[in-house]
N, C-alpha and C positions, 0 to 999 in steps of 0.2 A: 940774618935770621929775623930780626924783627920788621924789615920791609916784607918778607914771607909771608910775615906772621896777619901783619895791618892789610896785605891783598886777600888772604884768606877771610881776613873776617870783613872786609868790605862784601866780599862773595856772599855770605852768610847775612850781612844787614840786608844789600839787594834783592837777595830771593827772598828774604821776608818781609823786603817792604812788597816785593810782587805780590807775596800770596795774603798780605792785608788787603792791598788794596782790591784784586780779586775775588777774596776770600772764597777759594777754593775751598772747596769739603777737603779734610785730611783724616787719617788714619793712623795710627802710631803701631804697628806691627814687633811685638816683644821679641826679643831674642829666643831663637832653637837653637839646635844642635848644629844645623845646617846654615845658619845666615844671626847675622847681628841685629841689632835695634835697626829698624827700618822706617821710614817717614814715605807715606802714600798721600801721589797728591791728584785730586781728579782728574782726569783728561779727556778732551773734548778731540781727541786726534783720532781721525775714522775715513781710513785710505786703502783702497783694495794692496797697494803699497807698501800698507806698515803694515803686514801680518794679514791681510786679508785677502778676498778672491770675488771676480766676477762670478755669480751664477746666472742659470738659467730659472724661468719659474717655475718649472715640473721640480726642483729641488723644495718648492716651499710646501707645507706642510698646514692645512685646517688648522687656525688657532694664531700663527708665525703676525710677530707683529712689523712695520713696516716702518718706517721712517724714512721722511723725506727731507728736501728744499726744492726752490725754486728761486727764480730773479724776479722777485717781485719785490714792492714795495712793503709788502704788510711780512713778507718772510723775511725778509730783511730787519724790519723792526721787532719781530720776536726772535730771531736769532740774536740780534743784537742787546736783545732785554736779557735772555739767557744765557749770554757766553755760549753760543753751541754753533753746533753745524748744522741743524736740524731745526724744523717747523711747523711740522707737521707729520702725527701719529693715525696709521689706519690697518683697520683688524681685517686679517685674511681669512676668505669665509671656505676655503675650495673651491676646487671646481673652475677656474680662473675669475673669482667673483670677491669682491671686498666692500665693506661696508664701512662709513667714515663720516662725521659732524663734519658739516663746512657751514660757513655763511647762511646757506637755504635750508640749514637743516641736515639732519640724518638722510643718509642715500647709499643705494648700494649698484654698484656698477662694476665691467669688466676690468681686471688690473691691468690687462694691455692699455688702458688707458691712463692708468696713473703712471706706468713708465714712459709713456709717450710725453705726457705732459712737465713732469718732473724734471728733474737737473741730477736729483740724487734720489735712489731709494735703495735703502739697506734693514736685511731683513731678520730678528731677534727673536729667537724660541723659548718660550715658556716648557722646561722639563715637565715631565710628566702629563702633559695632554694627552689622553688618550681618545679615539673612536666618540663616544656617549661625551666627554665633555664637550670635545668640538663641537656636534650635534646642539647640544642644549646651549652653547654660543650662537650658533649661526642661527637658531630657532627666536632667541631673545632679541641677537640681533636686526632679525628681520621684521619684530614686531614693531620695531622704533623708527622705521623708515617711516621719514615723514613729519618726526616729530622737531621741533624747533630748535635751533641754535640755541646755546646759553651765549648769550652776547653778555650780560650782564655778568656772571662768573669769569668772561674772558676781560672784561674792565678792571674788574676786581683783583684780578690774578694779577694785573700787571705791576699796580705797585707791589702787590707781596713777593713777587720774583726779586723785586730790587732789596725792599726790607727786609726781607727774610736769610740777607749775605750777614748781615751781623750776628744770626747765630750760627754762622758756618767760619768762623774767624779759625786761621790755622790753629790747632793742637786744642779746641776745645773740644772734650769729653764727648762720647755720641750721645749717650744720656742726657746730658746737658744741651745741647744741639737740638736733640726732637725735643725737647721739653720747650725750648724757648720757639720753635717753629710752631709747633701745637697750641702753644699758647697764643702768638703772633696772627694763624689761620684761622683760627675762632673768633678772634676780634675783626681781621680785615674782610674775612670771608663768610660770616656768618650769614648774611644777605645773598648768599648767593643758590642760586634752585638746586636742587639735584634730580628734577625731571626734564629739564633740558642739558642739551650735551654739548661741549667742546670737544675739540677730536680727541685729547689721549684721557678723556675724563672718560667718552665712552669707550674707549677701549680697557680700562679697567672695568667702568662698569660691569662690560661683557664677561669679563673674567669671573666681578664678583657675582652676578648673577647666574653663572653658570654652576658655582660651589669651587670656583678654585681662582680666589685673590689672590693677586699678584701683591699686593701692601695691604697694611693694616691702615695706612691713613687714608683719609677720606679721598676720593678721586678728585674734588674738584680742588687739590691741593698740588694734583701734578700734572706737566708742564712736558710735551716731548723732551727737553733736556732729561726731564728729572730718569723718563722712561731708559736714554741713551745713558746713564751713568745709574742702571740698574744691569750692567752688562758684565757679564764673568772679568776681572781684572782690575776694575774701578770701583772707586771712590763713588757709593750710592748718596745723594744728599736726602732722601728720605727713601726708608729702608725698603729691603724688596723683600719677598716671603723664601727667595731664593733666587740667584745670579742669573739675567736672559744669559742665553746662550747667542755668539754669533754664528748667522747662517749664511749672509755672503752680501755681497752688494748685486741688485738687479740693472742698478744702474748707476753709473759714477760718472760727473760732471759738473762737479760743485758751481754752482753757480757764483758771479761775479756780484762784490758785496750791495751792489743796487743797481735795478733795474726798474725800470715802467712798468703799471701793473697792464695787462692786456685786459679785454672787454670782458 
């Protein structure tokens, strides 16, 4: 009984020294009628495999947000700063046309070519876009082509990704958690522009400048991860206005954890 007893709670020190040392967002879901005290813990698992399905791109939808990877060097290192599978966030304008911050700036080009280029692209619906918002996206969108990288906000961001795990420490209070992030982004991030764009910075932008925010916190606080654990099921580490929905994977080929960047 007590050798039971001492393997069980090894189990219980292990997965908690895991989720320190990760510090995964958690959730503490109360007891119903139907299910007990429950402990949610993020998850960064996103396989046509576990639950999910190849689409086509006539299934996506004006507005449908996009996330990617690839075998690069620099994907590599922000998947690795994030804990995620993903690297890269770009807004789907219709029409087969997307718009998306890189390196040169704001651009908007055919999505046949970001699944050609890509390893993985999986695709998350914002409810309630309707006709007129899409429109007032893709119009805002389009005014910002051209406009410059925020290189400087992507500097910035990199240590807050790392710092910002200590307010996401298992079973601390959500309340508690935005409070100390809020606090934490203001001091690291305060230097950072908000007229130039990172990719998932402008894809909220888009949101918010259309009249339908995805979050209340400021964009240049979130991080493709933050976007992919805004998904119906998980653990959001800063809050969404309401859960993406998923739409499918366009493309699945995870890429291998490094690669050389090509030209």
């Amino acid at each position: 009984m007590r050798a039971a007893f001492n393997r069980a709670a090894a189990v219980v020190v292990a997965a908690g020294a895991a989720l320190l040392l990760t510090a995964c967002a958690t959730r503490l879901d109360l007891p119903t009628k139907d299910a007990g005290l429950r402990l949610r813990v993020q998850s960064s698992v996103i396989a046509p495999g576990n639950g999910g399905e190849l689409i086509a791109a006539e299934v996506l939808e004006p507005g449908d947000i996009l996330l990617t990877s690839i075998a690069t060097v620099n994907s590599f290192g922000i998947r690795l700063g994030t804990f995620s599978p993903v690297s890269h966030a770009v807004l789907y304008l219709g029409d087969g046309q997307i718009a998306e911050a890189v390196g040169t700036g704001v651009r908007a080009r055919p999505l046949a070519e970001v699944v050609d280029e890509e390893q993985m692209v999986v695709a998350f619906r914002v409810p309630g876009v309707d006709a007129e918002g899409a429109s007032r996206m893709r119009a805002w969108a389009m005014t910002q082509v051209g406009v410059r990288y925020n290189t400087v906000g992507v500097l910035l961001n990199a240590p807050f990704v790392l710092n910002r795990r200590l307010c996401e420490l298992p079973l601390v209070p959500s309340s508690v958690s935005s409070f100390c992030m809020s606090g934490m982004a203001m001091v690291q991030l305060g230097a950072s522009r908000n007229d130039q764009f990172f990719c998932s910075q402008f894809v909220l932008e888009a949101y918010k400048q259309a009249g339908l925010p995805i979050t209340s916190a400021d964009p240049r606080w979130v991080s493709p991860a933050d976007l992919l654990h805004m998904r119906e099921g998980d653990v959001p580490s800063i809050a969404a206005t309401q859960p993406l929905r998923y739409v499918g994977h366009l493309k699945y080929n995870p890429p291998p954890l490094l690669a050389a960047d090509g030209p």
